[in-house]
C-alpha positions, -999 to 999 in steps of 0.1 A, spaced: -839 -578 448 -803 -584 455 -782 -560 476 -746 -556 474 -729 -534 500 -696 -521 499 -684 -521 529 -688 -536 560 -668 -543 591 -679 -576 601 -650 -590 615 -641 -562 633 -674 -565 654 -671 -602 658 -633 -596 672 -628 -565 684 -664 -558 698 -666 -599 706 -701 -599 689 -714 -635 680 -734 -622 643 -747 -654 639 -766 -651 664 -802 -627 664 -801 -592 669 -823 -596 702 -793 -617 715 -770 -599 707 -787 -562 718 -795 -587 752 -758 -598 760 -743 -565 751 -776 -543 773 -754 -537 806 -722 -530 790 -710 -492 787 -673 -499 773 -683 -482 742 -711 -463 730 -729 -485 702 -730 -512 728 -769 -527 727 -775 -510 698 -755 -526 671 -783 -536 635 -759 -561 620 -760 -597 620 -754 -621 597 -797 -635 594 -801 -599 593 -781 -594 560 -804 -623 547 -835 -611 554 -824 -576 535 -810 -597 504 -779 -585 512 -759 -614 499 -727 -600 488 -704 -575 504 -674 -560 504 -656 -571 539 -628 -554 557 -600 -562 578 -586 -534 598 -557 -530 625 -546 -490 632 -510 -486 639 -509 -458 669 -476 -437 679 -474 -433 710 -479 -399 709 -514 -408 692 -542 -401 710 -564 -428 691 -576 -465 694 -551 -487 679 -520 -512 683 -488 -502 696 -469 -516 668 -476 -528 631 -467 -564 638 -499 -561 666 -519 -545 643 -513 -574 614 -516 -602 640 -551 -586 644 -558 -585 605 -552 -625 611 -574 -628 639 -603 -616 616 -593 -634 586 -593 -663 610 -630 -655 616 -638 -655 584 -627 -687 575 -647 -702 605 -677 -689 592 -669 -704 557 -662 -735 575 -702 -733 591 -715 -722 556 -724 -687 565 -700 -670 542 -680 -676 514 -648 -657 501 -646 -645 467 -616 -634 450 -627 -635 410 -650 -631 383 -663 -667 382 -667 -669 417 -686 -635 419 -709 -644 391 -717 -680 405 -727 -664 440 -748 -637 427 -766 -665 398 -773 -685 432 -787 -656 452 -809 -649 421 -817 -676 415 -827 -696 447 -864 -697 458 -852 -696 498 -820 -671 501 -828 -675 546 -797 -698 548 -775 -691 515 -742 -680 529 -729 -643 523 -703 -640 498 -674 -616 504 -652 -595 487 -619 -592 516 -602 -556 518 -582 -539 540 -591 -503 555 -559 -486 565 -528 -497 554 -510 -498 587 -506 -537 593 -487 -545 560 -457 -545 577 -435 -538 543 -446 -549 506 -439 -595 514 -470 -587 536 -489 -573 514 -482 -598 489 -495 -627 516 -524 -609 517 -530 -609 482 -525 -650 481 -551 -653 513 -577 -635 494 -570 -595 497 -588 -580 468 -590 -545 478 -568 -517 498 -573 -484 516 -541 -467 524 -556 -447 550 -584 -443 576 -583 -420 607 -559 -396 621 -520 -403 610 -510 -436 595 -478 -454 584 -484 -448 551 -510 -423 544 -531 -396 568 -569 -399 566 -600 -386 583 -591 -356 608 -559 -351 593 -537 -333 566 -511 -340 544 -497 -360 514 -490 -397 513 -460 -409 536 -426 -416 518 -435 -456 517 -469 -451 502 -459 -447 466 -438 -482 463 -475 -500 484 -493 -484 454 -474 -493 434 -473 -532 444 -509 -527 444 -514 -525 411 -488 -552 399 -509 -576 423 -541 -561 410 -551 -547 444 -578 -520 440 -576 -489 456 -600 -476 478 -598 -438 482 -622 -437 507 -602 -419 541 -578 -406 518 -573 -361 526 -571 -341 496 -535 -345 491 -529 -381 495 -557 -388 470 -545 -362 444 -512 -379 451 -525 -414 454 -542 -410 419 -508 -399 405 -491 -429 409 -515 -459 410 -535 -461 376 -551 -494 385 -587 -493 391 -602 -475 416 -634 -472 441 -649 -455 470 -663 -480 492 -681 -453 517 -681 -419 508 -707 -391 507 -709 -356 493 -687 -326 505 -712 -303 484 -742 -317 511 -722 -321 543 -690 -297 542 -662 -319 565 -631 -334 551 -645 -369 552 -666 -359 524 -648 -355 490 -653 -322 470 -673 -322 432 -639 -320 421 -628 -354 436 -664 -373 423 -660 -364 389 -623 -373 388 -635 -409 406 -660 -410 379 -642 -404 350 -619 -435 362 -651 -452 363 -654 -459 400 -682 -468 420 -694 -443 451 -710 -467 479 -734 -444 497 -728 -446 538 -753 -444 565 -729 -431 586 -759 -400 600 -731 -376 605 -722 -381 570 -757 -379 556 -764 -345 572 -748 -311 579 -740 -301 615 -739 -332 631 -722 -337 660 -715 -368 672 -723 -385 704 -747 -350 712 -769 -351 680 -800 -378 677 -810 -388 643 -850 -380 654 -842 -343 665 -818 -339 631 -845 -354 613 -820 -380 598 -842 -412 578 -826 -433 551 -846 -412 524 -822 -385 531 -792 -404 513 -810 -398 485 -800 -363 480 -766 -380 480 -773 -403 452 -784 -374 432 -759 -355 433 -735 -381 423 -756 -390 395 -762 -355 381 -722 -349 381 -718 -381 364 -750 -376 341 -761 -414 352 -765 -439 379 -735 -461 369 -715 -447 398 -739 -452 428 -742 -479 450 -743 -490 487 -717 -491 508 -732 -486 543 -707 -488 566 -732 -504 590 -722 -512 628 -684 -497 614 -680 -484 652 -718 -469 661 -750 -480 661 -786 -468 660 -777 -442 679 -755 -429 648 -781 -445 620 -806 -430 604 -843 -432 627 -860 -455 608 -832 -479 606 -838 -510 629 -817 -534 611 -797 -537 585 -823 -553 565 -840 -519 562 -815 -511 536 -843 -521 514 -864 -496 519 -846 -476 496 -851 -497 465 -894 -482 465 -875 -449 477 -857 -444 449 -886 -456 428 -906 -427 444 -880 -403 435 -885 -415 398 -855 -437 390 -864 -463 369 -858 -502 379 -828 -508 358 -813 -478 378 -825 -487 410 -809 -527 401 -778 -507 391 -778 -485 426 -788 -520 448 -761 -541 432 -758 -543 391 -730 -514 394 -707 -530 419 -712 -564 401 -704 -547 369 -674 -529 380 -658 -564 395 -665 -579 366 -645 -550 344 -617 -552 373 -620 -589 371 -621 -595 333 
């Protein structure tokens, strides 16, 4: 079965991280096995054969490039010119590996629905490239609205205003507050372009605000259940139903801290919080009761999106073990049309809505 996920930071790890995912994961884990710059190092479960083996042949892709103040204590670039130079970087990476055939950018209907008719379809998917869907998490590196219309004409299909701690034009994870002054105009140019917006990040007041303005269509690329694991990063029953009533899709992330309650990261282990991929389940249920259906649940794991195993859930080795869930949800009594729905059929769906 095909797997759609949505939302991955590939280029981020291949850039920032300077991880070759075209090579195996033992190579990688191998190369990266003395290094202690950061804490995922030799544990990463991403790389590009790996997505094949799981099926995973479409994705939703980011760019990303934090503006930081300099009174910010976070990782980031000291100005939003660095920050979009490093957008470019990655798109730049991107395009070499549609040069070499492992991936292929798509940016409409036809293009979506000829990739996934030639995943489906093919007898041997081991060297098929990965299509793509480009979007950009945090809003930092549009350096005023001309950028953000570049980014549109190179391919940008989708747009997160924010992502963690303060940002140019919206605060996200760990902070609070409604959307900065030039926020509402981005939106706005957003939704003439056709850029969907991605709530995911967003605190309570941005996205009550954000959902104000911008009526275009809307998803949550990684996001989990307030109601099972009470942080901000989370969004409230209130916020689900509201994103299901605009017909969104929820991509479920494997994120541990965000599957579980008390997690704390970098002390907690997934083994001792007894953290396995069966537990995003409760997740998926709860969306799906709110919404009275599956058409609102899919995958969007977040995978290798700054952590590793050591922040996965125990019996992930790989990303490939994303398929696991497909005879997990059959267990739990969801039929196959809803488990093809959950494992790609409602992201290709909405795309094809946005799309039409």
């Amino acid at each position: 079965m095909l797997l759609f996920d949505g939302h991955l930071d590939i280029s981020m790890n291949a850039v920032e991280f300077n991880r070759d995912v075209t090579k195996s994961l033992k190579e990688i884990r191998d190369r990266e096995a003395e290094k202690l710059d950061y804490k995922d190092r030799g544990k990463g479960i991403l790389t590009l054969d790996e997505m094949r083996k799981g099926q995973i042949g479409v994705c939703i892709a980011t760019q990303i490039g934090r503006y930081v103040a300099p009174e910010t204590n976070m990782p980031g670039w000291n100005s939003p010119d660095i920050a979009w130079a490093i957008t470019q970087a990655q798109l730049a990476w991107y395009r070499v590996m549609e040069d070499h055939g492992q991936m292929t950018q798509i940016t409409n209907r036809d293009e979506l629905n000829a990739h996934v008719d030639l995943w489906k379809t093919a007898n041997d998917t081991s060297e098929l490239p990965i299509g793509y869907i480009l979007s950009l998490e945090g809003a930092d590196s549009i350096i005023n609205l001309g950028y953000l219309e570049k980014a549109y004409a190179y391919g940008l299909r989708a747009l997160g205003p924010a992502h963690y701690g303060p940002g140019r034009y919206a605060p996200g994870t760990g902070s609070e507050g409604g959307l900065e002054a030039g926020c509402k105009d981005l939106l706005l140019e957003m939704e003439r372009l056709g850029i969907v917006l991605d709530v995911t990040h967003l605190t309570d007041e941005g996205f009550w605000e954000a959902l104000d303005i911008y009526s275009g269509p809307i998803w949550a690329s990684h996001q989990n259940c307030r109601a099972l694991v009470p942080h901000q990063r989370q969004f409230s029953d209130e916020q689900l139903k509201t994103i299901i009533e605009r017909d969104a899709v929820i991509g479920m992330a494997f994120d541990a801290w965000m599957m579980a309650p008390d997690w704390q990261r970098g002390v907690t282990q997934p083994y001792t919080a007894g953290v396995n991929i069966e537990r995003i389940i409760e997740h998926v249920d709860h969306i799906c009761q709110l919404a009275g259906n599956t058409r609102h649940v899919g995958i969007g794991s977040d995978l290798d999106g700054g952590y590793g195993r050591e922040q996965c859930p125990y019996d992930m080795e790989t990303i490939a073990d994303l398929r696991k869930l497909i005879d997990l949800l059959a267990k739990r009594g969801y039929s196959e049309s809803d488990v093809e729905g959950m494992m790609h059929g409602n992201w290709i769906r909405r795309l094809n809505d946005i799309w039409s």
